[in-house]
N, C-alpha and C positions, 0 to 999 in steps of 0.2 A: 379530199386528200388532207392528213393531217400531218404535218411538219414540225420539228422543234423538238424540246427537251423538258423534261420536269422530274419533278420531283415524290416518289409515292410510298409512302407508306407502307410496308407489306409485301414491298415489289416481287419478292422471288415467293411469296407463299400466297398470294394472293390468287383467286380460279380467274376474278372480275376486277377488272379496273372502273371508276367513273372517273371520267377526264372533260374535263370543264374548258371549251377553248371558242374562240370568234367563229363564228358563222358566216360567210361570205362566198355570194351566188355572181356570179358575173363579174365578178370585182369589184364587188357592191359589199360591204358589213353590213348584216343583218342582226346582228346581235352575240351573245352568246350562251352557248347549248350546248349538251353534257351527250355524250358517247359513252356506251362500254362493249367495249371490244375485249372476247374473252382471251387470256396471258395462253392461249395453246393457239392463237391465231395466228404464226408465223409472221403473214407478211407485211413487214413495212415496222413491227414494233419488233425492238431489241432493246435485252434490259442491259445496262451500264455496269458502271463498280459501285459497292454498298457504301455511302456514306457513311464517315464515323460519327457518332453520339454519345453525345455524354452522362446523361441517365437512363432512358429506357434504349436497351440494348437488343430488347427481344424480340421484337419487329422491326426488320431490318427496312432500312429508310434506302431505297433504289434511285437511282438513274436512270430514266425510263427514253427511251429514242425513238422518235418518230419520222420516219422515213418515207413520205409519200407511201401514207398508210391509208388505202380506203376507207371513209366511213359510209359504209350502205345503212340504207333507212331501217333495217333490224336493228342498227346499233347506235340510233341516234334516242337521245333521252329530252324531248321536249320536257322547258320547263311551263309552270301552270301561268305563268303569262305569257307565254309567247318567248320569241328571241328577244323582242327589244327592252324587254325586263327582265332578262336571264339572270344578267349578276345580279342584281336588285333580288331575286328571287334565292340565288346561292348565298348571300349574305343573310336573308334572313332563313335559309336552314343553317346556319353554322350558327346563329342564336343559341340553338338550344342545346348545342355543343360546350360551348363554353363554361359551363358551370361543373362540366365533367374533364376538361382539361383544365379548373382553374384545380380539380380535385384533387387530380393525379400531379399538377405541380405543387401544392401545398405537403403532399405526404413525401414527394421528394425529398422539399425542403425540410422537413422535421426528420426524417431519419439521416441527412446529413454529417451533422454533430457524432451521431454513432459511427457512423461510416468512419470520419476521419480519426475518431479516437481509436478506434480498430486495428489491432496490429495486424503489419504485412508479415507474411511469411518468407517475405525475400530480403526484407531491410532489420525483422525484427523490431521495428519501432512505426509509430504510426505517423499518420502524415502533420498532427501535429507538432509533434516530436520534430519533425524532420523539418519544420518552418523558422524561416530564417529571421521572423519576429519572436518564438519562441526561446531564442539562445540570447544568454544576456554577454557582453565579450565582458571581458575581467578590466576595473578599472571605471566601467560603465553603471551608471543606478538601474535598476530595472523600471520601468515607467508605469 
């Protein structure tokens, strides 16, 4: 059975979740080990409200609820050493993640500057314009 709440990327457009959580047989921790249970499997999983994000908007980031959700042995995802190196094993596949997230945050950051000199269509002026370091008051040097 699997209990609790997290957090998932993709939550409402997603077919497949992998959900990475403790393993424990008897009330014994065995490690931990990844499940995917697929988003059309009703019982026990309920997706939450969309967290809000500040740059990427386009995969929505979910609230995923787990409700004494079975996990039967078709949905359990042993990892290649076993449970008792599970996270040890999860840590090193997000290795080779990271040079792709370091990607998508650097081009963030460089089209930011555009973004903020960009006029709104509701203020007519952009958000530098509209910064309260930007306005010098009268009487004031500008620094």
């Amino acid at each position: 059975m699997l209990n609790g709440e997290a957090l998932i990327t993709g939550g409402t457009v997603s077919k497949l979740h992998l959900i990475f959580a403790r393993a424990c047989e008897d009330g014994t921790e065995e490690g931990i080990g990844g499940s995917s249970p697929s988003v059309t499997r009703p019982d026990g999983l309920r997706l939450g409200h969309r967290e809000p994000t500040m740059g990427l908007r386009a995969i929505p980031e979910m609230e995923v609820i787990f409700e004494d959700m079975y996990v039967g042995p078709d949905m359990v995802v042993m990892p290649p050493s076993g449970l008792k190196r599970g996270f040890a094993d999860l840590m090193n596949a997000y290795n080779a993640q990271r040079v792709g997230a370091g990607t998508v945050a650097l081009g963030l950051a460089q089209g930011a500057p555009t973004s903020l000199r960009s006029t709104s269509p509701k203020s007519g002026s952009s958000l530098i314009d509209r910064s309260p370091s930007s306005r010098v008051c009268s009487g004031c040097s500008p620094t």
